[in-house]
C-alpha positions as CSV (number, residue, x, y, z in Angstrom):
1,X,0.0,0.0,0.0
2,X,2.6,2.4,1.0
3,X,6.1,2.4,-0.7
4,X,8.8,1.8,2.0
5,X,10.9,5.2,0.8
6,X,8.1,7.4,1.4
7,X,8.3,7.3,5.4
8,X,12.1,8.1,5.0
9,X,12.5,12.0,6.4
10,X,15.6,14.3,6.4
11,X,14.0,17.4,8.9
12,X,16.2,19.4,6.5
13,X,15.4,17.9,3.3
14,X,11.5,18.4,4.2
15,X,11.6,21.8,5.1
16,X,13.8,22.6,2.2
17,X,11.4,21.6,-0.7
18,X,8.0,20.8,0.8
19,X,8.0,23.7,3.5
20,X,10.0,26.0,1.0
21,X,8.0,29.2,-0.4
22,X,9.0,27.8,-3.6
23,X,7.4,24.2,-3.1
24,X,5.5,24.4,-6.6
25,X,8.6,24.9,-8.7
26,X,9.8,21.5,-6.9
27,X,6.4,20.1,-7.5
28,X,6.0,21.0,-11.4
29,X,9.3,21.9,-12.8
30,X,11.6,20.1,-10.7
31,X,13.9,22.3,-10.9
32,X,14.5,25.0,-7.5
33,X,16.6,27.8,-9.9
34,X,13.5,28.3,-12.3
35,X,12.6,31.6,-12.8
36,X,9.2,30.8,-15.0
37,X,6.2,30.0,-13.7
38,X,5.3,26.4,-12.7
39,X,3.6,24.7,-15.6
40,X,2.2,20.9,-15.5
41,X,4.4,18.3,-17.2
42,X,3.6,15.0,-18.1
43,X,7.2,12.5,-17.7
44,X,9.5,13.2,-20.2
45,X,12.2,10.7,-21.8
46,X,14.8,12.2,-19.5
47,X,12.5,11.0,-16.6
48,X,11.2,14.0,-15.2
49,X,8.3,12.9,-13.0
50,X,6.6,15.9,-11.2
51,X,7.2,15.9,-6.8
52,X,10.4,14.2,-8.3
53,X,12.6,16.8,-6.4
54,X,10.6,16.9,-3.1
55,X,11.0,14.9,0.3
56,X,7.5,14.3,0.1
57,X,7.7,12.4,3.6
58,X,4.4,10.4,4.6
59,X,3.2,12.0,7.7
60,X,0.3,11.0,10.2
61,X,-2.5,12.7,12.5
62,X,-4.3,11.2,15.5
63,X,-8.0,12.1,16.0
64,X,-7.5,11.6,19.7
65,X,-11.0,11.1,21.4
66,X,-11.8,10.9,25.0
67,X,-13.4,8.6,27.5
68,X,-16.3,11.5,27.5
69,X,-16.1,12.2,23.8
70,X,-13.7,15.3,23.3
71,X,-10.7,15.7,20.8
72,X,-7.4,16.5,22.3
73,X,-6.0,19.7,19.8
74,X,-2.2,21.4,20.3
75,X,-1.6,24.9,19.7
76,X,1.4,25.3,17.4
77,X,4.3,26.7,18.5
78,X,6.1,30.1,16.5
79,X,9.1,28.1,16.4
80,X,8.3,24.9,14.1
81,X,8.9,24.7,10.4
82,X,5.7,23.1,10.1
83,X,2.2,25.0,10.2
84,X,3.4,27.8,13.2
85,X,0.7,29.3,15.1
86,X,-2.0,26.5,14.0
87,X,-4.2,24.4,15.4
88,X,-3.0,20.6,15.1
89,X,-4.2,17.0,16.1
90,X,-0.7,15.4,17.6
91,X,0.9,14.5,14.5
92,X,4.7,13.7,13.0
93,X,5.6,10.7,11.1
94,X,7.4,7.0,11.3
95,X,10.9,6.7,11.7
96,X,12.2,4.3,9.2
97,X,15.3,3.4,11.5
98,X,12.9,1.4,13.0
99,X,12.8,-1.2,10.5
100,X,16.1,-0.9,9.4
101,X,16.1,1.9,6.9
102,X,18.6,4.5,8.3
103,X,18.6,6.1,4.9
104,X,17.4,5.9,1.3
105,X,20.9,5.6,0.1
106,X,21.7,2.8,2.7
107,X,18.5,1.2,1.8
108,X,19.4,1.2,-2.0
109,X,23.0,-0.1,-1.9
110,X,21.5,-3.0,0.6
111,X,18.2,-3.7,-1.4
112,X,20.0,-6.2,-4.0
113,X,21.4,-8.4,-1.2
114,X,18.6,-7.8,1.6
115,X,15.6,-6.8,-0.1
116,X,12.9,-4.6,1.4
117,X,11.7,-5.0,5.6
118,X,9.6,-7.8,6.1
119,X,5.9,-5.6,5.2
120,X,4.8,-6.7,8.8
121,X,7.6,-4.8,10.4
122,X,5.9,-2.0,7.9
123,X,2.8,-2.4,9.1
124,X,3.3,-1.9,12.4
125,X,5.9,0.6,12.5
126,X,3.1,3.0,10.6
127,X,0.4,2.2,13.7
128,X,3.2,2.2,16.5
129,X,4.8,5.5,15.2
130,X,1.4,6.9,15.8
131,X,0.7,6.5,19.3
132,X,4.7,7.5,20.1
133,X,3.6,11.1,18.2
134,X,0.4,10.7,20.6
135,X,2.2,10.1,23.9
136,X,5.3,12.6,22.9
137,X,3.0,15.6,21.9
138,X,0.7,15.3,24.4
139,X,1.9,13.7,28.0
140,X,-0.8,10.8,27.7
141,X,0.5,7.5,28.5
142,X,0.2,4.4,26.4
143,X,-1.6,2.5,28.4
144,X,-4.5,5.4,28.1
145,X,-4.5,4.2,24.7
146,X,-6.8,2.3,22.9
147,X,-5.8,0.8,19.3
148,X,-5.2,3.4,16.7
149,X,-7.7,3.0,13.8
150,X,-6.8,3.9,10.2
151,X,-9.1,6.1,8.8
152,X,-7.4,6.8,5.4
153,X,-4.8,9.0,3.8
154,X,-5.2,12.6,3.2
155,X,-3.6,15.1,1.3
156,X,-2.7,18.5,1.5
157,X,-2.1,20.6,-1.5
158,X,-0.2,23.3,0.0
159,X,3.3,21.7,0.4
160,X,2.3,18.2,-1.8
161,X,2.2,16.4,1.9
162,X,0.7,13.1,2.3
163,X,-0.7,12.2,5.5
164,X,-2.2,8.8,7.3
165,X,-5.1,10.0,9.4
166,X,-6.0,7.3,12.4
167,X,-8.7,7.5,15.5
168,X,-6.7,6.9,18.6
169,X,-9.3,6.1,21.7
170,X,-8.3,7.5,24.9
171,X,-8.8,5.8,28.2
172,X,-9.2,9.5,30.4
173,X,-11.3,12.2,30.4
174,X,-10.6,15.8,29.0
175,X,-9.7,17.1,32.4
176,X,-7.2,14.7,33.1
177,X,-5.6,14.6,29.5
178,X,-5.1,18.4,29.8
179,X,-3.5,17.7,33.5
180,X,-0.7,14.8,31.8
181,X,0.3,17.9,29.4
182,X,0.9,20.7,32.0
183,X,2.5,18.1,34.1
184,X,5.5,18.7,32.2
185,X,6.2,14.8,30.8
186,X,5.8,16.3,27.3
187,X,8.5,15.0,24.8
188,X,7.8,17.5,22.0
189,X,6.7,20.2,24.4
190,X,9.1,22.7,22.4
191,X,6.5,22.7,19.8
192,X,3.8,23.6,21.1
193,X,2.7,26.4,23.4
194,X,-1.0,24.4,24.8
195,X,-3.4,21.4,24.6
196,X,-7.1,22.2,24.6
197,X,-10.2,19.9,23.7
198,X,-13.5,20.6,22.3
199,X,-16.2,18.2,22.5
200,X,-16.5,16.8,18.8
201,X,-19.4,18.5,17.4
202,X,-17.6,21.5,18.3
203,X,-14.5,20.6,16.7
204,X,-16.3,19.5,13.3
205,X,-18.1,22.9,13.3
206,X,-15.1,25.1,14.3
207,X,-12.5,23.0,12.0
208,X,-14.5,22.0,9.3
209,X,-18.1,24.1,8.9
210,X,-17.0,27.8,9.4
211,X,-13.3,27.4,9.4
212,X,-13.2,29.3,12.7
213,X,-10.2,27.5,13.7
214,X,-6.8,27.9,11.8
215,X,-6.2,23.7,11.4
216,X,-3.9,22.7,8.0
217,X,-5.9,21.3,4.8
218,X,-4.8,17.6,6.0
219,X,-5.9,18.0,10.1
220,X,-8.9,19.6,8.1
221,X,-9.0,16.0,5.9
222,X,-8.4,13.8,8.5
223,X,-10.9,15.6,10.7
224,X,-13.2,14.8,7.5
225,X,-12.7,11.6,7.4
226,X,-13.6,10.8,11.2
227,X,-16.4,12.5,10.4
228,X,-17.9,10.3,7.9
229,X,-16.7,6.9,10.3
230,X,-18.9,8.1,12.6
């Protein structure tokens, strides 16, 4: 379903061509020192292939629900190089070191005599990696966790970023889950400045209906999709 490259991510890499101002040059011309306007290309016998020259990393969002039926959201922090001063669903991506991939170009000079991870390994690296972004974002511990639930793959057009969305059930009420965050056991506190929730009817209106709340097109698509598994 997924190709194994995809959840490979250099922080530098990503915010260098996805996150760049100049993403659509990337996107459509592949090439960053074009002065001319982005055009579409179909491949061409030199093998362009447009998003050819982006990291395009495979990222993931957690619709994280409590025991009495509220979504857990982050405030962005000023300082990330990702969406600053939104409002987020915890979120990051899988780390391919976890399966034995410490980079594409380790990956591609091993392939011939290893081949890919076993998919398994694959599998559950994608569903692990998102309750670690859960607990590291938020302060929640695993075992407040219920299974993660895929609800699909979204995309955002703004940056060409692909993104797994999941339901994560939590174990604790809103009260306490905003208590494990101002605790201080917050891996990933640096990016973001507060945790808030909203019961979910007033998340889907605020986040989806009037646009009230500043959430990225793929929170906005994974928020979506929840929506139509309830």
């Amino acid at each position: 379903m997924f190709e194994v490259t995809q959840i490979h991510i250099l922080r530098r890499t990503l915010i260098g061509t996805n996150l760049s101002p100049r993403w659509k040059y990337f996107l459509q011309a592949g090439d960053p020192q074009s002065t001319s306007p982005p055009t579409e290309r179909a491949p061409d016998p030199d093998g362009f292939l447009p998003g050819r020259a982006l990291a395009s990393a495979l990222g993931n969002a957690a619709v994280v629900e409590t025991s009495d039926h509220h979504l857990l959201l982050l405030r962005r922090s000023s300082n990330v190089g990702e969406c600053p001063h939104t409002v987020v669903m915890p979120g990051g991506h899988p780390e391919p070191h976890r399966v034995g991939l410490d980079s594409v170009q380790a990956w591609r000079e091993s392939f011939p005599r290893t081949g890919p991870p076993p998919p398994q390994a694959v599998v559950d690296e994608l569903f692990q990696s998102m309750v670690d972004e859960v607990v590291e974002e938020t302060g929640v511990r695993p075992d407040e966790l219920g299974e993660p639930r895929l609800l699909g793959v979204v995309y955002r057009t703004v940056g060409h970023r692909e993104v797994m969305a999941f339901h994560v059930p939590c174990r604790i009420d809103a009260v306490t889950a905003v208590e494990r965050y101002r605790s201080g056991h917050v891996a990933d506190r640096s990016e973001s400045t507060g945790l808030f929730t909203l019961p979910i009817a007033d998340f889907l209106k605020q986040g989806l209906d009037d646009r009230s709340l500043p959430v990225p097109g793929c929170h906005r698509g994974a928020l979506d999709l929840f929506r139509r598994h309830l």
